[in-house]
Structure formats: C-alpha cells, structure tokens
C-alpha atoms as an extended CHARMM CRD file, in Angstrom:
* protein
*
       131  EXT
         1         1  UNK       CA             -3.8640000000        5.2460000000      -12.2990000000  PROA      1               0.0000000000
         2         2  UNK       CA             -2.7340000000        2.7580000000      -15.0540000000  PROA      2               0.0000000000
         3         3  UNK       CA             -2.3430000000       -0.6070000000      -14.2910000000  PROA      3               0.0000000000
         4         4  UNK       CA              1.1460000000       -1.5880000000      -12.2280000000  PROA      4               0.0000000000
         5         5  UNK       CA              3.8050000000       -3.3300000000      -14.4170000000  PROA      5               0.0000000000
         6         6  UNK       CA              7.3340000000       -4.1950000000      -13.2880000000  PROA      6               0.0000000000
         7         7  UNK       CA              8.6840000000       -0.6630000000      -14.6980000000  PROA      7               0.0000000000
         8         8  UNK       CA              6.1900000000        1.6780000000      -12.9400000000  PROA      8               0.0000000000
         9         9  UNK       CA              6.8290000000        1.7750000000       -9.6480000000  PROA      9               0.0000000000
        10        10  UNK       CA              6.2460000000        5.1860000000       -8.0390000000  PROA      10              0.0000000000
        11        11  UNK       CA              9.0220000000        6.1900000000       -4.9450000000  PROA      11              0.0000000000
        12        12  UNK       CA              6.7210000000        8.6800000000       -2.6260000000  PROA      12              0.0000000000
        13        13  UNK       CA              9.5580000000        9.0030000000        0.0740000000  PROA      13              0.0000000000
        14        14  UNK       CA             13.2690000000        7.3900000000       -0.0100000000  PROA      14              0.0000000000
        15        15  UNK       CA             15.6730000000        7.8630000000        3.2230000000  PROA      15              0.0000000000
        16        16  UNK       CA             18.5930000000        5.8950000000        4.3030000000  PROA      16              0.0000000000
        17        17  UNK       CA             16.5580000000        3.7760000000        6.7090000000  PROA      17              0.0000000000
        18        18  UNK       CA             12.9940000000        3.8180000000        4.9670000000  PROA      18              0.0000000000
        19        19  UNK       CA             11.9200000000        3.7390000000        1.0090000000  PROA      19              0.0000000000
        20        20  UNK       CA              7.6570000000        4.6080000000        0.6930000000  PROA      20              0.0000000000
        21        21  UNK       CA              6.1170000000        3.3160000000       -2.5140000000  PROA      21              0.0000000000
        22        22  UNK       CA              2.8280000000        3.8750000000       -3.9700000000  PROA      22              0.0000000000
        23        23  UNK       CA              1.5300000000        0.1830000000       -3.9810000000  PROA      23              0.0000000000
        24        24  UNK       CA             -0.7890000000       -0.1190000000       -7.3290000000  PROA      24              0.0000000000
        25        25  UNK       CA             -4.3250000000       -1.3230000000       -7.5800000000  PROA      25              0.0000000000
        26        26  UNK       CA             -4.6860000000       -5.2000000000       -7.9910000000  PROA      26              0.0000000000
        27        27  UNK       CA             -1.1890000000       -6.1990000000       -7.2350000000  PROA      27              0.0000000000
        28        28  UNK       CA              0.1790000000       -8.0000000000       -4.3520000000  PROA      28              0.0000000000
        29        29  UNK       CA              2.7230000000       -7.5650000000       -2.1390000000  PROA      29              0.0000000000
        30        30  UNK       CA              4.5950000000      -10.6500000000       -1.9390000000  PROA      30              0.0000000000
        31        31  UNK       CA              4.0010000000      -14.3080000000       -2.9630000000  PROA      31              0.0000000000
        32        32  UNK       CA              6.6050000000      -17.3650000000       -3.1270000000  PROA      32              0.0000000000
        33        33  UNK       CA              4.0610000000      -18.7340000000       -5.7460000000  PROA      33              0.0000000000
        34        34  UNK       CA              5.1710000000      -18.8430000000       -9.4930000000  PROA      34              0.0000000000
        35        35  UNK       CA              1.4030000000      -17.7750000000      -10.5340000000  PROA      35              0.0000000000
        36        36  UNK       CA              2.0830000000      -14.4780000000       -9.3050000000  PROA      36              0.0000000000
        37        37  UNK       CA              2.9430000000      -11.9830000000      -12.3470000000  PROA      37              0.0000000000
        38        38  UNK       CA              3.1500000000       -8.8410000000      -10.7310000000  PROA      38              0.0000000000
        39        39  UNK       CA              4.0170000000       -8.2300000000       -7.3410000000  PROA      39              0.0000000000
        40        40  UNK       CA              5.1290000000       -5.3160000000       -5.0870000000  PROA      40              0.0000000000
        41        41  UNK       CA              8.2650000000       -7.3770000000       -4.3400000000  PROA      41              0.0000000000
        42        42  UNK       CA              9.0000000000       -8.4760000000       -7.9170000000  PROA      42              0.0000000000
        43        43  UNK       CA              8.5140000000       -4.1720000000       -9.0400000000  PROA      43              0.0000000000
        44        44  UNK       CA             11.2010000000       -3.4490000000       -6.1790000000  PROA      44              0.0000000000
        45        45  UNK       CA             13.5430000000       -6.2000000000       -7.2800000000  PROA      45              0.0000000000
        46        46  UNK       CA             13.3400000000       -4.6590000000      -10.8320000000  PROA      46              0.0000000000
        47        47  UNK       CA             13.9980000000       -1.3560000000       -9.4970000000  PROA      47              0.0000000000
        48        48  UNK       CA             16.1350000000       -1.5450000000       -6.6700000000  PROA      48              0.0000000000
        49        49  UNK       CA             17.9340000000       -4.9020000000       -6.9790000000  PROA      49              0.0000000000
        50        50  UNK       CA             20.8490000000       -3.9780000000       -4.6710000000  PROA      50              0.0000000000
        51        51  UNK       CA             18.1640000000       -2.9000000000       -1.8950000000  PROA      51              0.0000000000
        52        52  UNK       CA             17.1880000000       -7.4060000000       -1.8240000000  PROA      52              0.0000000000
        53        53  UNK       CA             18.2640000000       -8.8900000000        1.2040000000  PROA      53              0.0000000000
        54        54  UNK       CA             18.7820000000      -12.2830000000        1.1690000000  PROA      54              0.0000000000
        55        55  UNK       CA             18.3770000000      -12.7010000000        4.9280000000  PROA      55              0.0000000000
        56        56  UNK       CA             14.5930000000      -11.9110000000        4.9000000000  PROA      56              0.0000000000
        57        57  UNK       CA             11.9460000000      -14.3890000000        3.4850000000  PROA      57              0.0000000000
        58        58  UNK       CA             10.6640000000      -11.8480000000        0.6690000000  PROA      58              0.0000000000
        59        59  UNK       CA             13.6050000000      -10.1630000000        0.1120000000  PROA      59              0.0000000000
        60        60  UNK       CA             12.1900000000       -6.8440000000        1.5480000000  PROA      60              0.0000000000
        61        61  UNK       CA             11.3420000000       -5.5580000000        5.0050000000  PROA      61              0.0000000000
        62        62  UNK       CA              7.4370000000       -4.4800000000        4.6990000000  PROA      62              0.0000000000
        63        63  UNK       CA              6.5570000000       -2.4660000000        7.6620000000  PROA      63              0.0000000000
        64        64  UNK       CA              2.7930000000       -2.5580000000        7.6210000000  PROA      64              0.0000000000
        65        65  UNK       CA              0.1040000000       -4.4270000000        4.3720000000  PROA      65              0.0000000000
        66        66  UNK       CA             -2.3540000000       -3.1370000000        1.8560000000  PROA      66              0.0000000000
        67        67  UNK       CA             -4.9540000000       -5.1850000000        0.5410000000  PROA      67              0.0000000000
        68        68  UNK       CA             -4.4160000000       -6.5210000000       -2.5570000000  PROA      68              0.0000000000
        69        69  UNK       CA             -7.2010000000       -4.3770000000       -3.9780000000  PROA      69              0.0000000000
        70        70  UNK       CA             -5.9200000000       -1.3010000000       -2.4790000000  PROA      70              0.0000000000
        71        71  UNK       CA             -3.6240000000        0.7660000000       -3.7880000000  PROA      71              0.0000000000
        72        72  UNK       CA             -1.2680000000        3.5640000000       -1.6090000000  PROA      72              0.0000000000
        73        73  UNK       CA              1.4100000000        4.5340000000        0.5810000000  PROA      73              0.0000000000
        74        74  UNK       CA              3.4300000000        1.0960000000        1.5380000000  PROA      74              0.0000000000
        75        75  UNK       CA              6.3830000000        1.4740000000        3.7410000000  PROA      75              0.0000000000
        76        76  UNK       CA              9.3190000000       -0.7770000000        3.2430000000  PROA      76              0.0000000000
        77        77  UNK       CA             12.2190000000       -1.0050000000        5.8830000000  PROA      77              0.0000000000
        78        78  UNK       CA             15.7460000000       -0.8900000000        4.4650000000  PROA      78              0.0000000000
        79        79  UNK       CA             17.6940000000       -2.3510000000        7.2950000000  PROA      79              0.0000000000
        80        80  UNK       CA             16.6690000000       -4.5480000000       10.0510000000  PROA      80              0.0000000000
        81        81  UNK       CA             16.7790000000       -2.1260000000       12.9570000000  PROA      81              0.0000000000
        82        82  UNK       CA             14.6470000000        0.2810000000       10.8640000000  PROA      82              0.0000000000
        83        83  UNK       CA             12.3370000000       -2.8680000000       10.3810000000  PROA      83              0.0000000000
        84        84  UNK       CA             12.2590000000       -2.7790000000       14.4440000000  PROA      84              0.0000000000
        85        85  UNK       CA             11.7250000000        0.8720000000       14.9070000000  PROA      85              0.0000000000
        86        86  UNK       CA              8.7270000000        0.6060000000       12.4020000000  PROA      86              0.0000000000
        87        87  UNK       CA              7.2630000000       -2.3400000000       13.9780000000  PROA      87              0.0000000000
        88        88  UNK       CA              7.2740000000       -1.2100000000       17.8440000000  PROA      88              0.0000000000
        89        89  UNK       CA              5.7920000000        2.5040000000       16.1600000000  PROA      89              0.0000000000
        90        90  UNK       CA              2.8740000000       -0.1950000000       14.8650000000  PROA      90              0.0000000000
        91        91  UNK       CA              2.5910000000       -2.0820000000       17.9580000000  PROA      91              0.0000000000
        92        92  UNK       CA              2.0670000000        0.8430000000       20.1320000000  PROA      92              0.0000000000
        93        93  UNK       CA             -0.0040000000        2.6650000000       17.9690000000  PROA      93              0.0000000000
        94        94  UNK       CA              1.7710000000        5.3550000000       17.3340000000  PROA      94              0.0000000000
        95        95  UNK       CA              1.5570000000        4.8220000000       13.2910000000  PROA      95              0.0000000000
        96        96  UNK       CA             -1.8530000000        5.7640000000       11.8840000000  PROA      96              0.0000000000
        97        97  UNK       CA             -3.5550000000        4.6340000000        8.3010000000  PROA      97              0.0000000000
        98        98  UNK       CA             -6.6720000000        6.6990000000        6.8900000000  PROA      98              0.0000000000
        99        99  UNK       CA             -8.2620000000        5.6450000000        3.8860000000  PROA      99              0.0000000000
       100       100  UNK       CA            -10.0660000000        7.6130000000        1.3740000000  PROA      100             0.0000000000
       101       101  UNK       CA            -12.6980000000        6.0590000000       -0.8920000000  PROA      101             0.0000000000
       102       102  UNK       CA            -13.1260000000        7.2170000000       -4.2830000000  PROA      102             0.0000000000
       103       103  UNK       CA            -16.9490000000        6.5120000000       -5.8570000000  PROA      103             0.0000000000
       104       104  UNK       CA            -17.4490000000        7.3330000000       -9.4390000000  PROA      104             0.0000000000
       105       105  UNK       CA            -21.4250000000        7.2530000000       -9.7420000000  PROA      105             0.0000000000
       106       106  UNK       CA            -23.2620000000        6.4350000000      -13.5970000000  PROA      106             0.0000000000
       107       107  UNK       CA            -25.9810000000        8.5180000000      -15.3320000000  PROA      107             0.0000000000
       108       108  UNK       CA            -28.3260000000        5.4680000000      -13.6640000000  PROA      108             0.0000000000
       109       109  UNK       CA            -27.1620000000        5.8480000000      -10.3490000000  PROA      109             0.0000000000
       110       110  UNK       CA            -27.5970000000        9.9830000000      -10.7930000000  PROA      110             0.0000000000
       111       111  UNK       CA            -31.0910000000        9.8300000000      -11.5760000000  PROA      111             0.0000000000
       112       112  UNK       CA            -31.7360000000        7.5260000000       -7.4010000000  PROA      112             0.0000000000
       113       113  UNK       CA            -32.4650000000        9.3660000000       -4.4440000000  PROA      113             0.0000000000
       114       114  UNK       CA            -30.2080000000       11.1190000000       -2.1670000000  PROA      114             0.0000000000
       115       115  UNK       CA            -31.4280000000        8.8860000000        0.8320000000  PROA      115             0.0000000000
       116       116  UNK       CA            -30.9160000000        5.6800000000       -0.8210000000  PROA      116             0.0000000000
       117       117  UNK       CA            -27.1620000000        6.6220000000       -1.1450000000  PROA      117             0.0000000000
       118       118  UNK       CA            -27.0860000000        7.7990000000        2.1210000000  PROA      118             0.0000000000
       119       119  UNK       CA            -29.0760000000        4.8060000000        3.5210000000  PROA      119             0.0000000000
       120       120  UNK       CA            -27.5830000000        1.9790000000        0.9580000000  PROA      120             0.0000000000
       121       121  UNK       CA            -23.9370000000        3.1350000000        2.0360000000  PROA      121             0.0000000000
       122       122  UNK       CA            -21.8890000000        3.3790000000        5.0620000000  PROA      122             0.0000000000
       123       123  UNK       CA            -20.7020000000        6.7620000000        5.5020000000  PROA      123             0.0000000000
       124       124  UNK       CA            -17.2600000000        7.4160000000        6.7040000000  PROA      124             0.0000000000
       125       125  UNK       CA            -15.4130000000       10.3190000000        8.7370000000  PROA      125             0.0000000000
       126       126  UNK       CA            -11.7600000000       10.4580000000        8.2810000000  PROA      126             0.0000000000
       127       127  UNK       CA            -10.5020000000       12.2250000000       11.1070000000  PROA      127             0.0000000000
       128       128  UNK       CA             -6.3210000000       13.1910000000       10.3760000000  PROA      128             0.0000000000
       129       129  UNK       CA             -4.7540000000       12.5190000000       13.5960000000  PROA      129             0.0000000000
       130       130  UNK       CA             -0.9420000000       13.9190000000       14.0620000000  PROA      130             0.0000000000
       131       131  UNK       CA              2.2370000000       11.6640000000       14.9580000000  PROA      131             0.0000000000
C-alpha cells in the first residue's frame, strides 16, 4: 500500500448510518495540532466535506481506534444515534477486531533456524468469531 495522502482515501463500506475506511499506515486519526500533515480526519474532510459535523470535537464520529502504525478497517459513525448503537455494540462486546501480521523475511534472516523464529517470536492464532 502506498503511502496515505489527502486524495487516497479508500471507502470499504458506506451506509446511511455508517461509512468504513481503510485507515493507511503511519497516519493518525485525529489531532487538533497544526504539526499534523496527514490525518484520517483531514482525508475525510477532503473527501466528504458535507459528512463534518460541527457538533463533535473532530468533526467525525469514530466508533472504535487504530494505532497510528496500523493500517485497516476504521468505522466512522454518520449520525449521533449510530455513534450510540456502535458504542454500546463495543461496550458489550459484541464488536470483535482480529489482526493479521504481515512479516516479509531477508535473504539473512532465510539462511536462521526455524526454532529461532519460532522461539524469537510470539506466535499468534486468529480465531474468526461471528457477530
């Protein structure tokens, strides 16, 4: 995935109550900082300008966060009793996240051991649960 930019902003899912983005690598989500070049909440601003509300603090309703390193799925309420459907599904666990790690290994790393990669990283299960 190429770096994010204001323009690129990917729309996984749109609805009237609900719009899913795919959040890019090494941007944030929100910030009331000038510093901030690119954020999540400038890209939908670009995009979607009449979907701002002026009555939240970021102009957008995230549902849920993804680490500023991460890079996926972000849900962003449209309306505020979307906002409240979202955040009770969150509360009471009814909303799951997996995450899936990608690891690109070099010709250096090829030529060590299976157990040290076994042994040297954690190993994780993802186990797809259902809504």
């Amino acid at each position: 995935m190429e770096p994010g930019s204001v323009e690129n902003l990917s729309i996984v899912y749109r609805s009237h109550d609900f719009l899913v983005v795919n959040k890019h690598w090494d941007v944030r989500i929100d910030s009331k900082t000038w510093r901030e070049t690119l954020t999540l909440q400038k890209q939908l601003r670009h995009c979607f300008p009449e979907l701002a509300d002026p009555d939240t603090c970021y102009g957008f309703r995230f549902c849920h966060q993804l680490d500023f390193s991460t890079s996926g799925a972000l849900c962003v309420a449209l309306n505020k009793a979307a906002a409240g459907d979202a955040y009770r599904c969150f509360k009471e666990r009814r909303v799951t996240k997996a995450y899936l790690a990608l690891v690109v290994r070099t010709q250096s790393q090829a030529s060590r051991s299976w157990w040290f990669w076994s042994m040297g990283c954690t190993r994780v299960t993802l186990s797809p649960k259902c809504c």
